[in-house]
LOKOL-897405 format. One record per atom (N, C-alpha, C): residue in three letters; x negated, y, z negated. Coordinates in steps of 0.2 Angstrom, whole numbers, plus 5000, padded with zeros to 4 digits. Example, Ala and Ser with C-alpha at 12.3 -4.5 7.8 and 13.67 -1.06 7.14 Angstrom:
<sites>
ala493449724961ala493849784961ala493449844961ser493649894965ser493249954964ser493650004961
</sites>
This chain:
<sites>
unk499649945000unk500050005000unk499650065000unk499650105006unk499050155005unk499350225002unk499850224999unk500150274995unk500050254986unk499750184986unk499750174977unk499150224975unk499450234970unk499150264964unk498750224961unk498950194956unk498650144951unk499050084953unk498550044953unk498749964954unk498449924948unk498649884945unk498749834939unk498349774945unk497849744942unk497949694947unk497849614939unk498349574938unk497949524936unk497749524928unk498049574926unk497749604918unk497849564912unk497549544909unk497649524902unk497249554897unk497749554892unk497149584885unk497349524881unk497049524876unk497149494873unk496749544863unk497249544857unk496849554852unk496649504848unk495949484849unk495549424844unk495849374847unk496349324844unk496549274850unk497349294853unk497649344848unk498349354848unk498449404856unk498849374861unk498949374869unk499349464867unk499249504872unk499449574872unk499849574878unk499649574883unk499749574888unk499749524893unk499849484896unk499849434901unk499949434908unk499349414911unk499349444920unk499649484923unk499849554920unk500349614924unk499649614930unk500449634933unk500449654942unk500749704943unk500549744944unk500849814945unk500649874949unk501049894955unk500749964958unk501350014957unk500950064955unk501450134956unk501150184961unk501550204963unk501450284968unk501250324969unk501050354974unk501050424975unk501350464972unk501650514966unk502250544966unk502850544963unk502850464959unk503350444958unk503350444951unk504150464949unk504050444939unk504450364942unk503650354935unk503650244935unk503950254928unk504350234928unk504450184916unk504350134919unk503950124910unk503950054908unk504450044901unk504750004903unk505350004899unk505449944894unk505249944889unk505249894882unk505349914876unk505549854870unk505649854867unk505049874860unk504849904856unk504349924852unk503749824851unk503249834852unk502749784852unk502849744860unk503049774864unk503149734871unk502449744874unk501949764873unk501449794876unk501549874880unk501749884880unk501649954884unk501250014881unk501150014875unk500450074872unk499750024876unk499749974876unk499049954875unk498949964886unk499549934888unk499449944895unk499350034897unk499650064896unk499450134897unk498850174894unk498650144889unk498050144885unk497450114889unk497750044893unk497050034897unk497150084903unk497550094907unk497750124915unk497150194912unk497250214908unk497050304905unk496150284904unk496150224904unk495350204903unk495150204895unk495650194890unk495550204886unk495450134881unk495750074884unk495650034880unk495449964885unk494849924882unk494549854886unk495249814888unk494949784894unk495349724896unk494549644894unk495149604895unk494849544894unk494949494902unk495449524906unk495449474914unk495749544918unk495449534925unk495849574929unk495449634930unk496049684934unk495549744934unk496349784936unk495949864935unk496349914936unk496349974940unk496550004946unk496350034951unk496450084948unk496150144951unk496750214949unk496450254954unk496750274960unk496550324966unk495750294969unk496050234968unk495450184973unk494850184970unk494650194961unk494150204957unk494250124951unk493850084951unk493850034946unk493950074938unk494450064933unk494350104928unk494050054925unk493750074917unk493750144915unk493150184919unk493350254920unk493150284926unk492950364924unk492550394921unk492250444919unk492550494923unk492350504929unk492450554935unk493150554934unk493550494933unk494350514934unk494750554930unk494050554923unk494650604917unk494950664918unk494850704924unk494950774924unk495650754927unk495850724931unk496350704934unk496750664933unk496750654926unk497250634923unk497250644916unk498250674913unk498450684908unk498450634904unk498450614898unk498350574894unk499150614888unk499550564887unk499750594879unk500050514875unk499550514869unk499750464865unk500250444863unk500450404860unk501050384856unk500850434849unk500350424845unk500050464840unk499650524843unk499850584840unk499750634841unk498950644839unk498550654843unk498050704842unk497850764842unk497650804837unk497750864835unk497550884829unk497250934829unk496950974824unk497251024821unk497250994817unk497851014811unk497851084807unk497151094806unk496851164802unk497051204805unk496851194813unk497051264818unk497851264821unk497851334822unk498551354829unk498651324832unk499051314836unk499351274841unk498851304847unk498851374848unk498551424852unk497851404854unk497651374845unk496851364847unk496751274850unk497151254847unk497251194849unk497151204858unk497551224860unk497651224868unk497051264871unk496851304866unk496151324870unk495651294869unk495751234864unk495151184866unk495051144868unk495951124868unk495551074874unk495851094883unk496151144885unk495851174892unk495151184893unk494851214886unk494051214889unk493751134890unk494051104886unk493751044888unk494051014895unk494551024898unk494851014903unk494551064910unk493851124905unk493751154912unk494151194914unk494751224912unk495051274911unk495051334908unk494851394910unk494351454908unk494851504908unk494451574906unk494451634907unk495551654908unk495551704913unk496551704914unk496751644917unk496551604920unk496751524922unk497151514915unk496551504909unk496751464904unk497351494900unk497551574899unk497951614896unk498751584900unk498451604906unk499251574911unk499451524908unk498951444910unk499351394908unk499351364901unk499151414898unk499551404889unk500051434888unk500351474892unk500951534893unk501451474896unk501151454901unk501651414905unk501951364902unk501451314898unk501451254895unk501851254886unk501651314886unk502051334879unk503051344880unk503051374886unk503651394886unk503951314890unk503651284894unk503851234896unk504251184888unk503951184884unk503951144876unk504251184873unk504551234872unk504651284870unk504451294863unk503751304863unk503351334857unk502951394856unk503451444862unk503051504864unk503051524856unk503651544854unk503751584846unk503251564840unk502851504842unk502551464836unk501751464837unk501751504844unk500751464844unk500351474838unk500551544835unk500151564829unk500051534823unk500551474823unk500451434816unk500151394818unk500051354810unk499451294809unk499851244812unk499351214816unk499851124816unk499951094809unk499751084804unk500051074799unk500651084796unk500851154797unk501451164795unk501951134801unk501951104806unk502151084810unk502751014807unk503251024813unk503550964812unk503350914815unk503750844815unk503750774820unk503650814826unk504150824828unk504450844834unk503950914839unk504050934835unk503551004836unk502850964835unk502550934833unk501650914834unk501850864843unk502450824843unk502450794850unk502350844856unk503050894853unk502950964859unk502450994863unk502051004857unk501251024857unk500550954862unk500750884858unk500350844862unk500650844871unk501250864872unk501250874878unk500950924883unk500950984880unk500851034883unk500051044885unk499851014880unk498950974881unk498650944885unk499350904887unk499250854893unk499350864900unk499750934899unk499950974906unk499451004908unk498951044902unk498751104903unk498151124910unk497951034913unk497351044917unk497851024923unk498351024924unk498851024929unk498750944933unk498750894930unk498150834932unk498750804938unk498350764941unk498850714946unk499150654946unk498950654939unk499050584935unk499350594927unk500050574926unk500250624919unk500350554917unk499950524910unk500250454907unk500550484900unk501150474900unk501650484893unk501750434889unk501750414883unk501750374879unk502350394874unk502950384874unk503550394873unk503550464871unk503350514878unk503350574876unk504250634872unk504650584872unk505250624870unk505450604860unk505150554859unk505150534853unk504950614846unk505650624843unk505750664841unk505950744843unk506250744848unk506350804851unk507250804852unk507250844852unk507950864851unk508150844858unk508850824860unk509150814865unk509050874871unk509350944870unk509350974874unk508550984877unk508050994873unk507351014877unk507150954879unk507350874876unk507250814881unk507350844888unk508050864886unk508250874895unk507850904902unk507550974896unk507451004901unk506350964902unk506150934898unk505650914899unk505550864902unk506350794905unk506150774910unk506550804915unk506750884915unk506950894924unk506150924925unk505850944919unk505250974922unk504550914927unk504750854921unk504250794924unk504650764932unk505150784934unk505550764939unk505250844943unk505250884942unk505050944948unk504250924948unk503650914947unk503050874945unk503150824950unk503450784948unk503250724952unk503650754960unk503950794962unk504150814970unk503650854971unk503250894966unk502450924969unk501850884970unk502050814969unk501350744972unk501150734964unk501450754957unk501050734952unk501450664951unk500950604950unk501250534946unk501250534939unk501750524938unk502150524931unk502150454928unk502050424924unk501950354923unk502050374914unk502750334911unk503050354906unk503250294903unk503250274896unk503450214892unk504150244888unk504650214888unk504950224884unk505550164883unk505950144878unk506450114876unk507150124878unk507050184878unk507850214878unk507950224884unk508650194885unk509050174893unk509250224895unk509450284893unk509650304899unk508950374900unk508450374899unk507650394900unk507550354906unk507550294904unk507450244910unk507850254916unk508350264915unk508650284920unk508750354927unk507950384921unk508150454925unk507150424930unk507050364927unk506250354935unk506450324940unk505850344944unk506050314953unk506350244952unk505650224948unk505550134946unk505550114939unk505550064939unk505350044931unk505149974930unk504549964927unk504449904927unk504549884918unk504949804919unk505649794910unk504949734909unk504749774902unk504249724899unk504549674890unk504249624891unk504549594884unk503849554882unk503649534877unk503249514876unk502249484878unk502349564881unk501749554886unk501749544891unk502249524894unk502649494902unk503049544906unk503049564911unk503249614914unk503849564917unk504649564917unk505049544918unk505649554924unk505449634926unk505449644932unk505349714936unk505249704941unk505049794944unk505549804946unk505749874950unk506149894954unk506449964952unk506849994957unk507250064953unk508050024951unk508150064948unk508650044943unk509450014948unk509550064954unk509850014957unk509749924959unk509249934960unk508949854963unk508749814957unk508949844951unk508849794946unk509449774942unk510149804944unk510649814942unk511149754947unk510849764952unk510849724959unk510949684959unk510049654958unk509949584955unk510349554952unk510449574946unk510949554939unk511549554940unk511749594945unk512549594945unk512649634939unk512349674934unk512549714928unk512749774929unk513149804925unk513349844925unk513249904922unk512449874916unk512149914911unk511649914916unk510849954912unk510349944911unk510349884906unk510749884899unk510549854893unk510849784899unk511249754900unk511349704903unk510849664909unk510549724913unk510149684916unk509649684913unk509449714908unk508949704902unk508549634900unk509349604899unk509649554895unk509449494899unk509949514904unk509649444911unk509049434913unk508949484912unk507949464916unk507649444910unk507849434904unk507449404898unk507849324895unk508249314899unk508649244899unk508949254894unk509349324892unk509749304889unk510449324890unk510849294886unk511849274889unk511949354889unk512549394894unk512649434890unk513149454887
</sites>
């Protein structure tokens, strides 16, 4: 496919002798928001964590824009945002962002703009001046995103970036991840929740380390003949519904 992005080829992790992941096969796209869609311990931190170059594999390999990860060169061009928020607590939100665009090579009015942009995108413009300490759940997540925007990268990996965030600026954070991916950024996003899943191109439904099936949501629904997500959930994991 000479449009993929990142290709999974064959991957397995494994912690100590306890199996993580089991031969994932997977390509994502050009441009497209991918979920991976499971249940909490299904693998998908550790799958994103390898894709990002951040965590060893044990079999297989994984491409990303025709580079064998883990891949130095590829850091600039791609967003990273944890499940667990990194961040530096003692400082501003403000200063936070101006460390790490400098570390993203992001300078001078470049760097002012897109803390301007990325803050109002998260809507934490009111608040740059405080400590991240005094910060909420929700608000430390809003802030981990805006981090991962700020080098404008062409690879955004999200680790259940809406986990604690009010309903309404969910919404608007994935109509902004959906205007992104129509400008050629690939989005690649883990989350549980169905109708999130509902709003990607594709999604690949993980249980147990085992990727269960690919497709966009119609062709998974197709399949199954369901009439949920939660239904063809169910069928691709052999169970009654």
């Amino acid at each position: 496919m000479s449009n993929t992005v990142i290709a999974v080829q064959g991957l397995s992790i494994a912690f100590g002798k306890t199996p993580v992941l089991e031969n994932i096969e997977l390509n994502v796209k050009k441009g497209e928001v991918f979920g991976l869609l499971g249940p909490s311990g299904a693998g998908k931190t550790t799958l994103v964590k390898a894709i990002a170059g951040l965590q060893s594999i044990n079999t297989g390999k994984i491409v990303v824009q025709g580079e064998n990860m883990p891949n130095i060169k590829l850091s600039e061009k791609i967003g990273y945002m944890a499940q667990s928020d990194a961040l530096y607590h003692e400082l501003t939100a403000y200063e936070n962002l101006q460390f790490f665009s400098s570390l993203y090579k992001v300078t001078g009015n470049m760097q002012k703009e897109r803390i301007k942009e990325v803050s109002q995108l998260v809507n934490l413009s009111d608040h740059l001046h405080k400590p991240v300490q005094k910060y909420s759940g929700g608000m430390k997540r809003r802030l981990s995103l805006a981090i991962s925007l700020l080098h404008e990268p062409e690879i955004l990996i999200l680790d259940e970036p809406t986990v604690g965030i009010d309903p309404l600026l969910r919404r608007s954070i994935w109509k902004e991840l959906k205007y992104l991916s129509e400008r050629g950024t690939t989005v690649l996003v883990t989350t549980h929740v169905m109708d999130e899943a509902q709003k990607c191109d594709r999604l690949a439904m993980l249980r147990d380390g085992k990727i269960l099936a690919v497709g966009s949501e119609e062709e998974l629904m197709r399949k199954t003949e369901a009439t949920t997500m939660e239904e063809a959930f169910l069928v691709f994991g052999g169970a009654s519904v």
